[in-house]
py3Dmol code that shows the C-alpha trace and the ligand (Angstrom):
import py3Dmol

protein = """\
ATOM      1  CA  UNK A   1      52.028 101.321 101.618  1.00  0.00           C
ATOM      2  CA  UNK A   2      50.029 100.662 104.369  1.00  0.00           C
ATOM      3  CA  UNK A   3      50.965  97.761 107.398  1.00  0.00           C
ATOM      4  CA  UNK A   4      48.642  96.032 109.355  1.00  0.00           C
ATOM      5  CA  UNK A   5      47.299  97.269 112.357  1.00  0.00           C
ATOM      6  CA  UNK A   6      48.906  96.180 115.220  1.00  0.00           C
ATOM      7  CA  UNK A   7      46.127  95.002 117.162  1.00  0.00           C
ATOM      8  CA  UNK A   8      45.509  96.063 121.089  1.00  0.00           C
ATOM      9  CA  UNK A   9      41.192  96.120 121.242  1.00  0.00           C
ATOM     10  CA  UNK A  10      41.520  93.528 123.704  1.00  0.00           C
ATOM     11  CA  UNK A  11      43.642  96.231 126.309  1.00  0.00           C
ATOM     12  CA  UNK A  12      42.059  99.003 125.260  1.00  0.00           C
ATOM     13  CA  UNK A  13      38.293  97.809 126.118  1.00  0.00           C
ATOM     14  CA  UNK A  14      39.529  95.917 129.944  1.00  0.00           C
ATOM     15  CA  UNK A  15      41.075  99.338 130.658  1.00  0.00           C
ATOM     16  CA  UNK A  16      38.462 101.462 129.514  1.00  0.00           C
ATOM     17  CA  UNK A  17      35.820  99.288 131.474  1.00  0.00           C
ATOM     18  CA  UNK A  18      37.819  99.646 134.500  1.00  0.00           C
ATOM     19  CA  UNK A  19      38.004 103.136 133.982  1.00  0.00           C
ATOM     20  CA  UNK A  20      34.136 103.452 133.820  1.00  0.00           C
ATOM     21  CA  UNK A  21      33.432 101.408 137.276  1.00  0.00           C
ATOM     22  CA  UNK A  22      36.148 103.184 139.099  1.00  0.00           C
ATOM     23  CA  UNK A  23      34.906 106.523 137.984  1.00  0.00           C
ATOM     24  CA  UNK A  24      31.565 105.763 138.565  1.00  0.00           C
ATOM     25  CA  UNK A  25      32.046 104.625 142.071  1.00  0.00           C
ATOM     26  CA  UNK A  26      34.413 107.747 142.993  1.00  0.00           C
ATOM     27  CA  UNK A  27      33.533 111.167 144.623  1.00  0.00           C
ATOM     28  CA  UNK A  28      32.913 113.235 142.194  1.00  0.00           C
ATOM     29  CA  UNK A  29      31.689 110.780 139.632  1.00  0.00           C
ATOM     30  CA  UNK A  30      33.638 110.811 136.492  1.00  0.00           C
ATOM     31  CA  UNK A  31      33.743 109.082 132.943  1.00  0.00           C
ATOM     32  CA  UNK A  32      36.921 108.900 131.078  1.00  0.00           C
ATOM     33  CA  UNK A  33      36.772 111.517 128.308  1.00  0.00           C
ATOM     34  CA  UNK A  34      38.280 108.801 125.972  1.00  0.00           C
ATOM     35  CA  UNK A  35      34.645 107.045 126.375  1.00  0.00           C
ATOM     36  CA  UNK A  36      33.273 109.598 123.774  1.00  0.00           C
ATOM     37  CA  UNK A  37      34.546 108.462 121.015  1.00  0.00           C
ATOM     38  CA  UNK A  38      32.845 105.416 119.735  1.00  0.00           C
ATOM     39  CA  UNK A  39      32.005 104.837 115.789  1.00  0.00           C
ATOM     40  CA  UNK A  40      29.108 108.099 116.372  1.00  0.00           C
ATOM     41  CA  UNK A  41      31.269 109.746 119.334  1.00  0.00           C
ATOM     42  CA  UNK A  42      33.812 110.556 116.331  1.00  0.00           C
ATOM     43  CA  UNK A  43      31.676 111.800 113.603  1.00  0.00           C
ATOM     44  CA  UNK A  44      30.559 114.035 116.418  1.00  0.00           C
ATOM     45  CA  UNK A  45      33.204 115.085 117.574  1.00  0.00           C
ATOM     46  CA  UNK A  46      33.628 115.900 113.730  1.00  0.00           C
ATOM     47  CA  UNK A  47      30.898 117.754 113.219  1.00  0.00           C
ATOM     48  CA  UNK A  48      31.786 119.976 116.330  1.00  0.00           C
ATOM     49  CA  UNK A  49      35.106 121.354 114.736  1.00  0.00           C
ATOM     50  CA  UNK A  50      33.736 122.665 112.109  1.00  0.00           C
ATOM     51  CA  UNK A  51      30.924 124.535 114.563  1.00  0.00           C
ATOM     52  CA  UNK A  52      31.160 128.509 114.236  1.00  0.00           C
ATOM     53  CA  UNK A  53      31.247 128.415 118.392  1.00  0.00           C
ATOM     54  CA  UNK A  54      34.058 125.658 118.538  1.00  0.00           C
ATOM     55  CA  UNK A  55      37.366 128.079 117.622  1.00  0.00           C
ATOM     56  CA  UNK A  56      40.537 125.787 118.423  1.00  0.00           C
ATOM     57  CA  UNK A  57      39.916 123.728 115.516  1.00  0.00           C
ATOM     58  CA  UNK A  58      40.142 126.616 112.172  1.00  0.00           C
ATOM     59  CA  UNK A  59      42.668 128.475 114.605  1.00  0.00           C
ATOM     60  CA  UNK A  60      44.787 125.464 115.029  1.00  0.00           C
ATOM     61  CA  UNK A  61      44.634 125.209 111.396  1.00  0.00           C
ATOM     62  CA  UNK A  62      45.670 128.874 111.082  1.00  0.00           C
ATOM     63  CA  UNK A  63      48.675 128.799 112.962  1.00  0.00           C
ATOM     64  CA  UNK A  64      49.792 125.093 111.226  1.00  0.00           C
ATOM     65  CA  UNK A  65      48.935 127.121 107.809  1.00  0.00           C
ATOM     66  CA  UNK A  66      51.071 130.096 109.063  1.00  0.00           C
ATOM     67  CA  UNK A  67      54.460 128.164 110.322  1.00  0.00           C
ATOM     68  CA  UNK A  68      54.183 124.537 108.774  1.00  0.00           C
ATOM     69  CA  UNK A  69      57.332 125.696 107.302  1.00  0.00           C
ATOM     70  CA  UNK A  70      59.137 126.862 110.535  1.00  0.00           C
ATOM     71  CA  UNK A  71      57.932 123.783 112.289  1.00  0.00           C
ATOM     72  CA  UNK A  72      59.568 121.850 109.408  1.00  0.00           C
ATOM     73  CA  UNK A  73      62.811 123.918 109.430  1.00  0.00           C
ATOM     74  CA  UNK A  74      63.050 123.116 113.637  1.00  0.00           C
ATOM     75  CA  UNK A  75      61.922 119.215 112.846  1.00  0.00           C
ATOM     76  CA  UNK A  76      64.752 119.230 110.390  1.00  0.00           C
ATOM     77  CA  UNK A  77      64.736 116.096 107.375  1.00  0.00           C
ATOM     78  CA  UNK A  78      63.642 112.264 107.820  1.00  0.00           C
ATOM     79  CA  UNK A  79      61.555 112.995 110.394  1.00  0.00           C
ATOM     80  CA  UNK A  80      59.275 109.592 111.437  1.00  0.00           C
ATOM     81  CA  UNK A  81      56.012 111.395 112.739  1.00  0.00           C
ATOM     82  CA  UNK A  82      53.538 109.646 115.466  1.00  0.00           C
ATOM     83  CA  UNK A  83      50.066 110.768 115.582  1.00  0.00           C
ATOM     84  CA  UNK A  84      48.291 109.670 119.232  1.00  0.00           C
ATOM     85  CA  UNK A  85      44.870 109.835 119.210  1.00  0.00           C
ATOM     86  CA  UNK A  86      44.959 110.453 115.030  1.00  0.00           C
ATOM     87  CA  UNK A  87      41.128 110.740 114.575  1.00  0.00           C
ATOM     88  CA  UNK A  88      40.796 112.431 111.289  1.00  0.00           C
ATOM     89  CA  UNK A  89      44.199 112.811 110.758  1.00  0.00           C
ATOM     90  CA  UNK A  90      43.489 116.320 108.874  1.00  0.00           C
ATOM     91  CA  UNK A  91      45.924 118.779 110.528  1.00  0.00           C
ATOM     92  CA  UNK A  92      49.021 116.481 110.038  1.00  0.00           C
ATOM     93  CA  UNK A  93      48.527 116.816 106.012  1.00  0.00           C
ATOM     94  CA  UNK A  94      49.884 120.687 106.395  1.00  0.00           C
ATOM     95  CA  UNK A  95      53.093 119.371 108.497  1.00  0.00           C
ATOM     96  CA  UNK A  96      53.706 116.390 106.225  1.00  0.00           C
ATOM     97  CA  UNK A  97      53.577 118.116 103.101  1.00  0.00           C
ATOM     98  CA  UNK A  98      55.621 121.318 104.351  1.00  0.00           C
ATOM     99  CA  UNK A  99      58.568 118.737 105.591  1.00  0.00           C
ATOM    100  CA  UNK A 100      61.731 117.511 103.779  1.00  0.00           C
ATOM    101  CA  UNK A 101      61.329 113.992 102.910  1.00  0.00           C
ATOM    102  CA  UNK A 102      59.766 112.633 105.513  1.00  0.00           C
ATOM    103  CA  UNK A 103      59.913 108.942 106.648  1.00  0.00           C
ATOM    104  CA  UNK A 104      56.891 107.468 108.052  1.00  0.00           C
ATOM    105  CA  UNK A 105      53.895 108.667 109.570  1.00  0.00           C
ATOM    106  CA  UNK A 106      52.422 106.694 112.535  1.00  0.00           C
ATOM    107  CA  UNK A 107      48.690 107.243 113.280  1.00  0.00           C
ATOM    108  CA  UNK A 108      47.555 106.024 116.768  1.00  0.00           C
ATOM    109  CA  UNK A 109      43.497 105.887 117.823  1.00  0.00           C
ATOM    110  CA  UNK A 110      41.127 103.836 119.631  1.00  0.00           C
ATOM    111  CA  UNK A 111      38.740 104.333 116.377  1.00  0.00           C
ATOM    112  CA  UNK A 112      39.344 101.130 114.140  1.00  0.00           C
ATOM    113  CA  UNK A 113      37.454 102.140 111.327  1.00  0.00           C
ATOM    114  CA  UNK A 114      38.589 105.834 111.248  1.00  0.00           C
ATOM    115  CA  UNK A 115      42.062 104.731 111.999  1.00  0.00           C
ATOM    116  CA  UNK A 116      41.909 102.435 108.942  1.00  0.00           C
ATOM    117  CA  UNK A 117      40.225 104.570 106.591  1.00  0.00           C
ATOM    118  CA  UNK A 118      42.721 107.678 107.119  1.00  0.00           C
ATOM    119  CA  UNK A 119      45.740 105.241 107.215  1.00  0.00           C
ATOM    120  CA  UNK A 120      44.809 104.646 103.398  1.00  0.00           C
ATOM    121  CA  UNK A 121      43.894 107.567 102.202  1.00  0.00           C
ATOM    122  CA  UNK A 122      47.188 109.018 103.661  1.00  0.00           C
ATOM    123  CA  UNK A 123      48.870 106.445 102.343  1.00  0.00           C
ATOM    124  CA  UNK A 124      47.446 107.325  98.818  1.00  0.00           C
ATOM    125  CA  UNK A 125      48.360 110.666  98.862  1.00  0.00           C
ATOM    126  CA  UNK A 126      52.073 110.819  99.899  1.00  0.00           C
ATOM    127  CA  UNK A 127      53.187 107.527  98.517  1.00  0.00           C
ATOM    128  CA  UNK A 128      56.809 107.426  99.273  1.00  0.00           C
ATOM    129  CA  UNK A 129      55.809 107.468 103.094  1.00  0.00           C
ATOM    130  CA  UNK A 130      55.565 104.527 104.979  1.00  0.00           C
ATOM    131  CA  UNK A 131      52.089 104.643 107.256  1.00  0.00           C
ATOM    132  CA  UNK A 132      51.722 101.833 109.926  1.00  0.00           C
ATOM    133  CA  UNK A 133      48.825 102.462 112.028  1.00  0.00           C
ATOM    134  CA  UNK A 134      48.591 101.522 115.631  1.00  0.00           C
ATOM    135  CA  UNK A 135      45.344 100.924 116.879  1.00  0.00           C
ATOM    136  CA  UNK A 136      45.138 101.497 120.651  1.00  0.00           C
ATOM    137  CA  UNK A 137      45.105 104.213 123.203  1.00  0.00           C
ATOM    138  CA  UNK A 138      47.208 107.054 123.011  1.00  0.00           C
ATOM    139  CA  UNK A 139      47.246 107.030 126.763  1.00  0.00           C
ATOM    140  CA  UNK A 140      48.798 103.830 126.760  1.00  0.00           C
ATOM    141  CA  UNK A 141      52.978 102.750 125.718  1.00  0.00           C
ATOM    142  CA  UNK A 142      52.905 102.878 121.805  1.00  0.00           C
ATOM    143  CA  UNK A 143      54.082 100.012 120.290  1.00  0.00           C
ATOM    144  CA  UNK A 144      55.778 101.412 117.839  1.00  0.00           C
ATOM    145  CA  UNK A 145      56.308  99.733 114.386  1.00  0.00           C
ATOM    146  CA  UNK A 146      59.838  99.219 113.105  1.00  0.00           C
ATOM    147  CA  UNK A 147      61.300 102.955 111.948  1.00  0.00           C
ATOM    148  CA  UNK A 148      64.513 103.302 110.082  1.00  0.00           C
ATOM    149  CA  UNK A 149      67.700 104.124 112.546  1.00  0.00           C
ATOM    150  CA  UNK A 150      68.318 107.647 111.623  1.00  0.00           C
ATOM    151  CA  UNK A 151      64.607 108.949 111.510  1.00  0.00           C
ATOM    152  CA  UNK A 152      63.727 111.035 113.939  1.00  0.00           C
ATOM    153  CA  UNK A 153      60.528 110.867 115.751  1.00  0.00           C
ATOM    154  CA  UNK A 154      58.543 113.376 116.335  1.00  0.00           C
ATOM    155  CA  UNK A 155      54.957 113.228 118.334  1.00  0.00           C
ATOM    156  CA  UNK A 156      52.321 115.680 116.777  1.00  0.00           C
ATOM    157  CA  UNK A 157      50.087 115.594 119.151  1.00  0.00           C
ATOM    158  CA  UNK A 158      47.862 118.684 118.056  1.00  0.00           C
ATOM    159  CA  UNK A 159      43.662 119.942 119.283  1.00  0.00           C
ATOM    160  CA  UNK A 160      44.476 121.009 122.733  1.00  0.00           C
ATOM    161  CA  UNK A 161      43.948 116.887 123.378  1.00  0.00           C
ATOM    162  CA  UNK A 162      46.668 117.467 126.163  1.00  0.00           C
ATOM    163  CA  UNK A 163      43.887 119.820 127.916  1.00  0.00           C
ATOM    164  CA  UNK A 164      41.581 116.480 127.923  1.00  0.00           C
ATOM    165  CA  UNK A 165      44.366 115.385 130.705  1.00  0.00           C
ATOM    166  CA  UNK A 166      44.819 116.031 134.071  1.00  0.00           C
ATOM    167  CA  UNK A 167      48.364 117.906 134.729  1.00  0.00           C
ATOM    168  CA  UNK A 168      49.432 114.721 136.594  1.00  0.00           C
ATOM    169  CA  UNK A 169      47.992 112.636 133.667  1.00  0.00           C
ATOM    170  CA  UNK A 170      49.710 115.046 130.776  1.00  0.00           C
ATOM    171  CA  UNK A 171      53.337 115.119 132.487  1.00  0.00           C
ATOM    172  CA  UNK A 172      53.364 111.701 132.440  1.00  0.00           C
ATOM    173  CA  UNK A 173      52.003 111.241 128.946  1.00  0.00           C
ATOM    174  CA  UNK A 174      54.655 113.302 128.566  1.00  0.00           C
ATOM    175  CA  UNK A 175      57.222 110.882 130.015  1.00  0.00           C
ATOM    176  CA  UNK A 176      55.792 108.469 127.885  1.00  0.00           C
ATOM    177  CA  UNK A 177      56.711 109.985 124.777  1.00  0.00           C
ATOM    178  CA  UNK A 178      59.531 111.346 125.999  1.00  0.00           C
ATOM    179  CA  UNK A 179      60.642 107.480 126.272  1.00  0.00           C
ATOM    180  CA  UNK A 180      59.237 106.726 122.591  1.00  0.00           C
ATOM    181  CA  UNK A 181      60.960 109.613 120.708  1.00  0.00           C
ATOM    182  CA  UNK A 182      64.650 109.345 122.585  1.00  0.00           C
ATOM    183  CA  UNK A 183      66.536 112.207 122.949  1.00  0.00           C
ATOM    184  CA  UNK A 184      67.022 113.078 119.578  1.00  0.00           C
ATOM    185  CA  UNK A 185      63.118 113.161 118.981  1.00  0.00           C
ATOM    186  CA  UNK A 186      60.967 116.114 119.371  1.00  0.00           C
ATOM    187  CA  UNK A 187      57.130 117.428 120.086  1.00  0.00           C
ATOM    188  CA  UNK A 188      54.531 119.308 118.178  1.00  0.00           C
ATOM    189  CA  UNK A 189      51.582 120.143 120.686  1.00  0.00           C
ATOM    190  CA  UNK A 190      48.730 121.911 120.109  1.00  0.00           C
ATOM    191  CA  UNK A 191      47.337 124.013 123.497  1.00  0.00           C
ATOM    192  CA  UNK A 192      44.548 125.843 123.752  1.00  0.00           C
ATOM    193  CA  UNK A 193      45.114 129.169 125.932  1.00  0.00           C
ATOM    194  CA  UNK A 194      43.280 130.836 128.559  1.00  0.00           C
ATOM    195  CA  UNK A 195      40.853 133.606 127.371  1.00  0.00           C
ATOM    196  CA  UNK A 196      37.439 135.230 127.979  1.00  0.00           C
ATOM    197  CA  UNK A 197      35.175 132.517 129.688  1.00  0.00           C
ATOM    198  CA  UNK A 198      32.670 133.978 127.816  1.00  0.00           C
ATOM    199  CA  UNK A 199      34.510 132.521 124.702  1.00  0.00           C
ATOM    200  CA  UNK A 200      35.643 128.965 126.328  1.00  0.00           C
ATOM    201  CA  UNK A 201      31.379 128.858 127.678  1.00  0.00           C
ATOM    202  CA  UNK A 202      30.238 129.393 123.956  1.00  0.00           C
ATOM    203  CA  UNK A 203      32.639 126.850 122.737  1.00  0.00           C
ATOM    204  CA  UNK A 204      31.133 124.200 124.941  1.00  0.00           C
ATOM    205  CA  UNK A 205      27.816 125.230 124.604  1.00  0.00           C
ATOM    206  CA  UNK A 206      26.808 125.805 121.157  1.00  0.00           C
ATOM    207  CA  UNK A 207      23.807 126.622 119.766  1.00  0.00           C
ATOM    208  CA  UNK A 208      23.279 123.340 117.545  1.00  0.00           C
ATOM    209  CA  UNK A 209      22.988 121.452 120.494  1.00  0.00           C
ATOM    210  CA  UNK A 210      25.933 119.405 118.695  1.00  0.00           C
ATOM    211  CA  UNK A 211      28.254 118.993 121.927  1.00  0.00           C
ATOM    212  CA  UNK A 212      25.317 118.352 123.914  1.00  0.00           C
ATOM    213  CA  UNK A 213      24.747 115.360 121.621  1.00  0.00           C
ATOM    214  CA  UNK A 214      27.911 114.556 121.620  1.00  0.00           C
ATOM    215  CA  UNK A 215      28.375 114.545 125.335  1.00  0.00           C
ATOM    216  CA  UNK A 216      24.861 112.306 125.825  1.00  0.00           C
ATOM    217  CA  UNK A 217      26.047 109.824 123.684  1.00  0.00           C
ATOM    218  CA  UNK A 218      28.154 108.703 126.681  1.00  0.00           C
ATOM    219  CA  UNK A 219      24.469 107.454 128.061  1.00  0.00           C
ATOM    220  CA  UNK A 220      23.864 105.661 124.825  1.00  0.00           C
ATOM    221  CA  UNK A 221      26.971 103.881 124.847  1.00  0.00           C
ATOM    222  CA  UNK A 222      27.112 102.588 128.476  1.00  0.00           C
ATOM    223  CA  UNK A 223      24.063 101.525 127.671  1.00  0.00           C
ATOM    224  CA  UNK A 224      25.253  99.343 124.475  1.00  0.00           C
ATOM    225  CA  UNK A 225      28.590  98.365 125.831  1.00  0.00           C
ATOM    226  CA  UNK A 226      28.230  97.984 129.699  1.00  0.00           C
ATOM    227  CA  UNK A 227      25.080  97.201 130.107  1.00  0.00           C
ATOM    228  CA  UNK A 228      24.056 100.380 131.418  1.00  0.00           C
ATOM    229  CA  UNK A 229      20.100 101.710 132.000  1.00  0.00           C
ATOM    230  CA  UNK A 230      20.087 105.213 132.118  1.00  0.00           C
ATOM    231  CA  UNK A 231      17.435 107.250 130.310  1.00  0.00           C
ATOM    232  CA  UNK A 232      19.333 109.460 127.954  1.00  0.00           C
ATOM    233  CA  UNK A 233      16.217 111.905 128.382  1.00  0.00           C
ATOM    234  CA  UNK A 234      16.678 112.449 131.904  1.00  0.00           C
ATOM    235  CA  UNK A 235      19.894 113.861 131.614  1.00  0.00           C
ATOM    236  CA  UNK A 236      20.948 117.351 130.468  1.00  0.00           C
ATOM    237  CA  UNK A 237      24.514 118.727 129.133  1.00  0.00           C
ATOM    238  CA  UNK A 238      26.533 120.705 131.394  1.00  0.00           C
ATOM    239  CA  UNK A 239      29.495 122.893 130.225  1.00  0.00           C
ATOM    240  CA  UNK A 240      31.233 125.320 132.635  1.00  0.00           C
ATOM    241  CA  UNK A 241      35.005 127.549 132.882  1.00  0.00           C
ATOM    242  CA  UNK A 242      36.367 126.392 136.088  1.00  0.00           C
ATOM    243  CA  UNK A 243      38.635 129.528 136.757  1.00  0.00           C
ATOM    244  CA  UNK A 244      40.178 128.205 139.166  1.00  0.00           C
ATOM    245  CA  UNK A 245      41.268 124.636 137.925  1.00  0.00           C
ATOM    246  CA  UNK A 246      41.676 127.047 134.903  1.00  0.00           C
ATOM    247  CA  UNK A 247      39.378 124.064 132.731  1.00  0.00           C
ATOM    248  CA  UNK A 248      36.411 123.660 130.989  1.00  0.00           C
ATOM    249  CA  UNK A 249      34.265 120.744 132.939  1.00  0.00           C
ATOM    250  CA  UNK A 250      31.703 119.223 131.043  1.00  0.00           C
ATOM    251  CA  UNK A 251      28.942 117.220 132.811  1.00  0.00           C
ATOM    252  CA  UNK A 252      26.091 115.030 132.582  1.00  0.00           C
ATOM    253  CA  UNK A 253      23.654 116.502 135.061  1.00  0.00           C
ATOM    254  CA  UNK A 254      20.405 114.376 136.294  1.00  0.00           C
ATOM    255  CA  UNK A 255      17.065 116.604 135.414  1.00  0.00           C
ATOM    256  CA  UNK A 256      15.045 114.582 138.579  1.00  0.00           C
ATOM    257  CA  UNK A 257      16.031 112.171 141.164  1.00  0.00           C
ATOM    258  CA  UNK A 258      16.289 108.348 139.508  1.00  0.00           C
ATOM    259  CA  UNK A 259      18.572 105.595 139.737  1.00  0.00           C
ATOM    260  CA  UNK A 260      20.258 103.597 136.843  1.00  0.00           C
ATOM    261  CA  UNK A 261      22.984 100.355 136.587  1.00  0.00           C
ATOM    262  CA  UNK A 262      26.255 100.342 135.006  1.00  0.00           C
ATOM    263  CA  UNK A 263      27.282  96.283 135.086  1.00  0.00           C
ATOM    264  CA  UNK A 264      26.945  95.269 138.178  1.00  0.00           C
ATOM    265  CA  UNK A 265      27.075  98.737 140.091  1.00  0.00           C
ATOM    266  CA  UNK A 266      23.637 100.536 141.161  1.00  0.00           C
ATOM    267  CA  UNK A 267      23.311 104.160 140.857  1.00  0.00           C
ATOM    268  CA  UNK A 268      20.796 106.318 142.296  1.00  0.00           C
ATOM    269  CA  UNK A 269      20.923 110.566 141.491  1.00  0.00           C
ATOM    270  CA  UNK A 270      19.433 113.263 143.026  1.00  0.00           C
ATOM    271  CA  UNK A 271      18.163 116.337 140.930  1.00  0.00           C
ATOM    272  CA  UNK A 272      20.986 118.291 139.549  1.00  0.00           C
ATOM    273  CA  UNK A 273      23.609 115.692 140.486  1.00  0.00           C
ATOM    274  CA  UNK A 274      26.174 115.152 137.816  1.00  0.00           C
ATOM    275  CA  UNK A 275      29.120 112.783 136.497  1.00  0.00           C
ATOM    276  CA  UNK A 276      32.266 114.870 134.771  1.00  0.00           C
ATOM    277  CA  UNK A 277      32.792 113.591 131.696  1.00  0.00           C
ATOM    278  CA  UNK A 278      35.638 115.750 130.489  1.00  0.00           C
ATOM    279  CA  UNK A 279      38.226 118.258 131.875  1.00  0.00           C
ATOM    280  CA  UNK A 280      39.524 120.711 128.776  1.00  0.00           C
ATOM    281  CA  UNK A 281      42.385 122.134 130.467  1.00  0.00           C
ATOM    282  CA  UNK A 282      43.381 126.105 128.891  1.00  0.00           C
ATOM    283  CA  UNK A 283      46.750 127.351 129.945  1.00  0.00           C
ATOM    284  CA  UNK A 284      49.053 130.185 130.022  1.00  0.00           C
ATOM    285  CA  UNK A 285      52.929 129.808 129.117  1.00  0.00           C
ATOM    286  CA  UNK A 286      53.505 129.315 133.414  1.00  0.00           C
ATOM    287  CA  UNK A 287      51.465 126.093 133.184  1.00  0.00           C
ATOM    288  CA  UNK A 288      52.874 124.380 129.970  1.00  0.00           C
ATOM    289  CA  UNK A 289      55.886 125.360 131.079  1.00  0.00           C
ATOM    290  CA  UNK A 290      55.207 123.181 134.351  1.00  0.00           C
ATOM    291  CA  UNK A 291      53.675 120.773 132.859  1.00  0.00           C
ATOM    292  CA  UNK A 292      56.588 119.719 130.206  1.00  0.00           C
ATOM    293  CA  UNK A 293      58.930 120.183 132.550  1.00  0.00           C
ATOM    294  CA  UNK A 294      57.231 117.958 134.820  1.00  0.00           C
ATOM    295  CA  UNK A 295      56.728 115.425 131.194  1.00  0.00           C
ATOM    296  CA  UNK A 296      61.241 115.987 131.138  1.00  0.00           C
ATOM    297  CA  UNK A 297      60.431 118.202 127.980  1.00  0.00           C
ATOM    298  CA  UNK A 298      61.370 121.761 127.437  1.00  0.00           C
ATOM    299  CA  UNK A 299      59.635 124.701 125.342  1.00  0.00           C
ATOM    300  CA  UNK A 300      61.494 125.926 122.436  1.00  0.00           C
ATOM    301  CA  UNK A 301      58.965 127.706 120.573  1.00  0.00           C
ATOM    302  CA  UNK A 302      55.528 128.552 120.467  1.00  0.00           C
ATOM    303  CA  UNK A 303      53.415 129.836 117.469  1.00  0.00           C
ATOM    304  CA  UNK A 304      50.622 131.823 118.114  1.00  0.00           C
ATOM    305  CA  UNK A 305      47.202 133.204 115.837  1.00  0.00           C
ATOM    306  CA  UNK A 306      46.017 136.586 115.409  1.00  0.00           C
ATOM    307  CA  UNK A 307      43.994 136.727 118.691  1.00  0.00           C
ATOM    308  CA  UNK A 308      46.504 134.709 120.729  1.00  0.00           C
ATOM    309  CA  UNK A 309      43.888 132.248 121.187  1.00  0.00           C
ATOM    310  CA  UNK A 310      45.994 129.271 120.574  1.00  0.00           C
ATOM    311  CA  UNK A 311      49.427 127.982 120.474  1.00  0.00           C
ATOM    312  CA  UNK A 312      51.444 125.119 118.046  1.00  0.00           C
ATOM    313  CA  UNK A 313      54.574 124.849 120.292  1.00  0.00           C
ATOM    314  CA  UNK A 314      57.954 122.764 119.159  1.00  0.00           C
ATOM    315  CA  UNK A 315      59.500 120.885 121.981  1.00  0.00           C
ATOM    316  CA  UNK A 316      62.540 118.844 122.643  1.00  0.00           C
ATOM    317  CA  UNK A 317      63.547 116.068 126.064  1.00  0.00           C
TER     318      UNK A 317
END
"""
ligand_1 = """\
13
AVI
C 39.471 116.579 121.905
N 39.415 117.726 122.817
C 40.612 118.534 122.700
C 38.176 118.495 122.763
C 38.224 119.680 123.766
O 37.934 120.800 123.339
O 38.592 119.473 124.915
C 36.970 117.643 123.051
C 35.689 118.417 123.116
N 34.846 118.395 124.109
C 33.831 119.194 123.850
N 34.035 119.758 122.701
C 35.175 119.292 122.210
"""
view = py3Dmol.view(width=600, height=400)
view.addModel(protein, "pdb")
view.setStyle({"model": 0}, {"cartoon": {"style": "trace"}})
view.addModel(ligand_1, "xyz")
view.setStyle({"model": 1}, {"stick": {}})
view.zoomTo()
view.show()
């Protein structure tokens, strides 16, 4: 059965439009990666995991296709799973159907349409689960529906989504959760690990041209939603390993010197200046270690693919 959604647009757009102005007006100008995914933005986004270039998405899947079953053996029965920032909802299929009789399942996304469509269909397909969607951003407090007393909760919050934060950002997203789950609840995270650059650039920069798209549609959005004026044409994609932030930075680079307005605020560009529209964070076992720590989690386990590309890690307060 499916709930309502429980309703927070009206948050969700004042503190994404404060996040655009106050990026826009910092040193270095920045966007909030969460901006990309608008109605298009997601079907993108989409269309980029299943790119040959784009890895973390089929090895993900791997290592959740390897070890659903150990993952559901450390999660342990009546397990209430939360989903922030859901999108598709794909990957969580593999842990719901490996685990025993689980509860509820609790997607979480700033998409309303996605979020409603995959609430039904997952809904549909394990019946005796109880899916209440939350539409909002994952970034923000869940409000979490009413969950039976002795289920546990568990965040899966898979796709290396943590690398979209800053470590400051991620330990206290981190917190966060920490504070939703209680200390009986647990974390599946998906982290994407450092490797070749070589491998990271061609992930960021494929072929198709499709992240490209997906990271110009920023322009076409501020132009729809805050009244923006940029020429979409007159800006290129930028995707670069940042060894020693140890991230991928992705930026939206002006091609000649012009100006444009975002609501109120004037912006003028010299040739090759850029805004950062996304920080994709790759670490070693040091840095998530750091990181949850910092978050008041700890590390129990950590599930790795064939190239040691990737990890699914369990974690518990
Ligand atoms: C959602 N997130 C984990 C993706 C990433 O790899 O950082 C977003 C993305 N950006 C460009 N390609 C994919």
């Amino acid at each position: 059965m499916t709930a309502p959604l429980l309703v927070t647009t009206d948050a969700v757009d004042a503190r994404l439009r404060r996040e655009v102005i106050a990026g826009l007006k910092a040193t270095p100008r920045t966007l909030p990666a969460t901006l990309f995914y608008d109605a298009r933005g997601a079907a993108l986004f989409e269309a980029i995991c299943h790119l040959p270039e784009y890895y973390p998405t089929r090895t993900e899947q791997e290592i959740l296709s390897a070890h659903a079953g150990d993952l559901a053996d450390l999660i342990g029965p009546r397990a209430a799973i939360i989903e922030p920032g859901s999108g598709a909802a794909t990957k969580v299929r593999q842990l719901l159907r490996a685990l025993d009789n689980p509860i509820a399942y609790v997607p979480v996304d700033v998409a309303e349409e996605q979020l409603a469509r995959v609430s039904a269909e997952r809904a549909r397909e394990f019946p005796a689960l109880r899916v209440r969607a939350v539409l909002g951003d994952y970034r923000d407090a869940i409000p979490l529906p009413p969950l039976p007393g002795d289920a546990r909760r568990v965040v899966f919050f898979p796709g290396s989504t943590i690398g979209n934060l800053q470590p400051h950002e991620a330990a206290h997203f981190l917190r966060d959760i920490a504070a939703v789950v209680g200390p009986d609840g647990g974390l599946v995270l998906g982290v994407d690990r450092r490797k070749d650059p070589r491998i990271l650039h061609a992930a960021y920069n494929d072929a198709a041209g499709v992240t490209a798209d997906f990271n110009l549609n920023v322009l076409t959005r501020l132009n729809r939603e805050f009244r923006g004026t940029f020429h979409r044409a007159a800006f290129r994609h930028r995707a670069f390993f940042n060894d020693a932030e140890s991230r991928i930075e992705m930026h939206l680079e002006a091609v000649s010197p012009q100006t444009a307005r975002v609501e109120h605020l004037e912006l003028s560009f010299a040739a090759g200046a850029t805004i950062r529209t996304e920080v994709s964070y790759k670490y070693d076992r040091a840095r998530l270690d750091a990181v949850a720590a910092a978050g008041g989690w700890r590390v129990v386990e950590c599930f790795t693919d064939a190239k040691n590309w990737f990890w699914v890690c369990w974690l518990v307060p």
